[in-house]
C-alpha positions in Angstrom: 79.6 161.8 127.6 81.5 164.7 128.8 80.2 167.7 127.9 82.7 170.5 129.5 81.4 173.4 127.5 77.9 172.0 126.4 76.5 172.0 129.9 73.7 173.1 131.0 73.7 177.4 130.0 74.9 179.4 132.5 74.1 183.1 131.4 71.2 184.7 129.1 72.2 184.6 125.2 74.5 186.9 124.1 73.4 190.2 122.4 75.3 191.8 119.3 77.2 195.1 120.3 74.6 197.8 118.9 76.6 199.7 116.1 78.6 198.3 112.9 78.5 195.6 110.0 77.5 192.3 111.4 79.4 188.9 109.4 76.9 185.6 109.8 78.7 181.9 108.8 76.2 179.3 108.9 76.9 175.4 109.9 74.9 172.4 108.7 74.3 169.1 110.0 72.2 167.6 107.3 69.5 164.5 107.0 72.2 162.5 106.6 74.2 163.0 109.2 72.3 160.1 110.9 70.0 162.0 113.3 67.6 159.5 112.9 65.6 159.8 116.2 61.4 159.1 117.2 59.0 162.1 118.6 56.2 161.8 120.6 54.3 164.9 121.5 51.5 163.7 123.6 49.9 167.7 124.0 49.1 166.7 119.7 45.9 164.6 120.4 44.1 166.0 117.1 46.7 164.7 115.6 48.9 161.7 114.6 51.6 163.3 115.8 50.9 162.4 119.7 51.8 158.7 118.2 55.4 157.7 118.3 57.0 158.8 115.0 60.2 159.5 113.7 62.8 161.7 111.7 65.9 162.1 110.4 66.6 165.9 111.8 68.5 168.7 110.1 70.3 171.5 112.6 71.3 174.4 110.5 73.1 177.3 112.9 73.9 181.2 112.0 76.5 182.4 114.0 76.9 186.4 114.0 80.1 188.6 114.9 80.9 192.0 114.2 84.7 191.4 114.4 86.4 188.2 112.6 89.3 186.3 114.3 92.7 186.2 113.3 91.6 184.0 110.3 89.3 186.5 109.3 86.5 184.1 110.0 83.0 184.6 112.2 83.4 181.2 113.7 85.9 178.4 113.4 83.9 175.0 112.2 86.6 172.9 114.0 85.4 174.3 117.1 82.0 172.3 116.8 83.2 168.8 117.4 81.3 168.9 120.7 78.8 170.3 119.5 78.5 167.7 117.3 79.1 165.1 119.9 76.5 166.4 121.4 73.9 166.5 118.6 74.9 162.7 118.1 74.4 162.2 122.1 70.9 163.9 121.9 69.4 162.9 118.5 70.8 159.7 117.0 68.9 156.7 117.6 66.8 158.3 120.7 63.1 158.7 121.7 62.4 162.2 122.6 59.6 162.8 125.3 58.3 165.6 127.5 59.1 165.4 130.9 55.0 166.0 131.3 54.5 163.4 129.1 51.8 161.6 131.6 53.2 157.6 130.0 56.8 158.8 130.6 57.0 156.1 133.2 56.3 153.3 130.3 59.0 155.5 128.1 61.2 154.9 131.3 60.6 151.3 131.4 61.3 150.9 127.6 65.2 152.4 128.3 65.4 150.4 131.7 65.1 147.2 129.8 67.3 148.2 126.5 64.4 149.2 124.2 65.2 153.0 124.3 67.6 155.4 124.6 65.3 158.0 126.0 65.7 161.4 126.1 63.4 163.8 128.1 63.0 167.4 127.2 60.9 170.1 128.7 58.9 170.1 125.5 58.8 168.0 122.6 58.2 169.3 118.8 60.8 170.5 116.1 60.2 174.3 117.6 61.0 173.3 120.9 64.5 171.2 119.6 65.4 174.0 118.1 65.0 175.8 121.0 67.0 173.3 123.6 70.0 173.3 121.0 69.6 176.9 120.8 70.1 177.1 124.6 73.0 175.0 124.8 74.8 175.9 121.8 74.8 179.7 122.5 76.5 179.0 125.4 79.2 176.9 124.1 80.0 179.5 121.3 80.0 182.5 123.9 82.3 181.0 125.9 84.4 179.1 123.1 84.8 183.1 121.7 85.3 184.8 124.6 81.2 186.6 123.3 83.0 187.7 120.3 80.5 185.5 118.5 76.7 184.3 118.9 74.4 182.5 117.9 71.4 184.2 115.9 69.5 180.9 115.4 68.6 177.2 115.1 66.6 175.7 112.2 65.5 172.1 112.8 64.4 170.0 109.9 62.3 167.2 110.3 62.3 166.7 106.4 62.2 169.1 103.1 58.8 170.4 103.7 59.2 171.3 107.5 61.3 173.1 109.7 61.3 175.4 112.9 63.6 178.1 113.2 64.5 179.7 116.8 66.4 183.0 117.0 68.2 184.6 119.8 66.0 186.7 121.8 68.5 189.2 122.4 68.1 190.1 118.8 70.8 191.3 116.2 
């Protein structure tokens, strides 16, 4: 998949200028997108949750500007198709797992025989998805707006009654 803008970031997230009336727009990918994807977070072993298990995620992003484009909009939705792409890439029908995970070489041999479509993140847990699309997705949108626009933050929903929210450490 190419992934011109949605590479890996290249610069720190992007701060708000300090002064003036900030406009936020939110976007939505909801549970039924079809972000069906499995978890394992090994670190969880008082829990069930270091067994395989699975969810159909929720990203919900808040983009902040203090000027609007030409449209008089914060960010243009139409932009996000790679984003989307991306989400798709990443989340639909995959098996997330740390790159610490110490049975990531059987998680590895599940993909190299068809029975996965792995995924391996430096952390696994709805805080730290937030976080990795945090870190690609603020890039894309700086760049896609010349830093006109930025990303406050990233809610992940694993269903109704949990989520993790990251925001952009540069602050608004």
């Amino acid at each position: 998949m190419a992934t011109s803008l949605l590479s890996q970031p290249s610069s720190p997230p992007i701060a708000p200028a300090a002064a003036g009336p900030i406009y936020r727009s939110t976007k939505t990918y909801g549970h039924s997108e079809g972000l069906s994807c499995c978890f394992r977070q090994w670190r969880a072993t008082h829990s069930h949750c270091n067994l395989l298990h699975g969810y159909a995620l929720s990203f919900a992003f808040v983009f902040g500007t203090r000027e609007l484009d030409e449209c008089n909009w914060c960010f243009d939705f139409g932009d996000l198709k790679e984003v989307k792409a991306w989400l798709h890439h990443m989340f639909d029908h995959t098996t997330l797992v740390a790159a610490d995970d110490p049975h990531l070489p059987v998680f590895e041999s599940l993909q190299r025989t068809g029975l996965a479509e792995l995924r391996v993140l430096p952390a696994v847990g709805c805080e730290a998805v937030a976080r990795h699309a945090f870190d690609h997705v603020s890039d894309y949108v700086a760049k896609k707006t010349a830093a006109r626009v930025w990303l406050e933050s990233v809610e992940v929903r694993e269903h109704s009654g949990n989520s993790a929210i990251y925001c952009n450490p540069a602050g608004a």
